[in-house]
C-alpha positions as CSV (number, residue, x, y, z in Angstrom):
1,X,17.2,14.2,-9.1
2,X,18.5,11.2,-11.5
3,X,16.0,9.4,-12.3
4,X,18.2,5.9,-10.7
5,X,18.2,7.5,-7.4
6,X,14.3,8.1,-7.8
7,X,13.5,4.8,-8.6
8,X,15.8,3.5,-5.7
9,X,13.9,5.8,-3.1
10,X,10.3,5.0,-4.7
11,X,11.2,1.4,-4.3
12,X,12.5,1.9,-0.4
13,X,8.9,4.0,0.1
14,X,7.1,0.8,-1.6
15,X,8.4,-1.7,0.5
16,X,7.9,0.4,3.5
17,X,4.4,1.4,2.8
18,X,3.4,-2.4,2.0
19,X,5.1,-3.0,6.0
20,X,3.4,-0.4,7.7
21,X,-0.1,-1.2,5.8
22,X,0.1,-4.7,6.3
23,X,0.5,-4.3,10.1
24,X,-2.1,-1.6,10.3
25,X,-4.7,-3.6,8.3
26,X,-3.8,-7.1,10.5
27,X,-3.7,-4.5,13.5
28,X,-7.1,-3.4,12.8
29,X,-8.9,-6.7,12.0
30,X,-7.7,-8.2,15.0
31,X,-8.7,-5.6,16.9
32,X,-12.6,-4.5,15.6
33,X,-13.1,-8.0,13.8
34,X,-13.1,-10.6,16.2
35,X,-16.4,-11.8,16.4
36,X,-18.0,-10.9,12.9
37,X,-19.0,-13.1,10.5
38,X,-16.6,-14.7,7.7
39,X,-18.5,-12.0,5.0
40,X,-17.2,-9.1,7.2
41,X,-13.7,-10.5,7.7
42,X,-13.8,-11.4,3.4
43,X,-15.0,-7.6,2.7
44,X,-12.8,-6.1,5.1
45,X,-9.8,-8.0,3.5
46,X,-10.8,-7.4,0.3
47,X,-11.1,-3.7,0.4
48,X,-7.9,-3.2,2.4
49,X,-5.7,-5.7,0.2
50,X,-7.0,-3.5,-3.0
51,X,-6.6,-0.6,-1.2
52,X,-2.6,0.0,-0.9
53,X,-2.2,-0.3,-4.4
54,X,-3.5,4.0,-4.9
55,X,-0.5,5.2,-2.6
56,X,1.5,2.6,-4.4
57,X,0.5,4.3,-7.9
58,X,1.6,7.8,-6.8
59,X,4.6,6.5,-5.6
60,X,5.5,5.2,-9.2
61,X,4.1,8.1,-11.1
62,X,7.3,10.0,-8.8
63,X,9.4,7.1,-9.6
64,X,9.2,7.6,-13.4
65,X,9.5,11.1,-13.2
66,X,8.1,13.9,-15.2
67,X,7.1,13.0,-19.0
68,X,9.2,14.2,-21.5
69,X,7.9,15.2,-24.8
């Protein structure tokens, strides 16, 4: 695969994954967080907005392709 059209897919995948985590993390705070203390709500947010970035490396490890020696 050229490595243009991989880059184009892997940035396509990275814009959908952000989506679709964002609305599952909101989703999920709204939904179990309601009534917990501002500590819980800062922890939870904190993990999840850290936590996106590990499918977002293996995304661009694919997007840069194999390495050539």
């Amino acid at each position: 695969m050229p490595l243009r059209l991989r880059k184009f897919i892997g940035t396509i995948l990275i814009i959908f994954l952000v989506l679709l985590y964002a609305i599952l993390a909101v989703s999920i705070a709204s939904a179990y967080l309601g009534t917990s203390p501002w500590w819980v709500h800062f922890l939870y947010f904190l993990l999840s907005g850290l936590l996106w970035v590990l499918p977002a490396m293996a995304i661009i490890k694919w997007m840069a392709g194999p390495v050539q020696k």
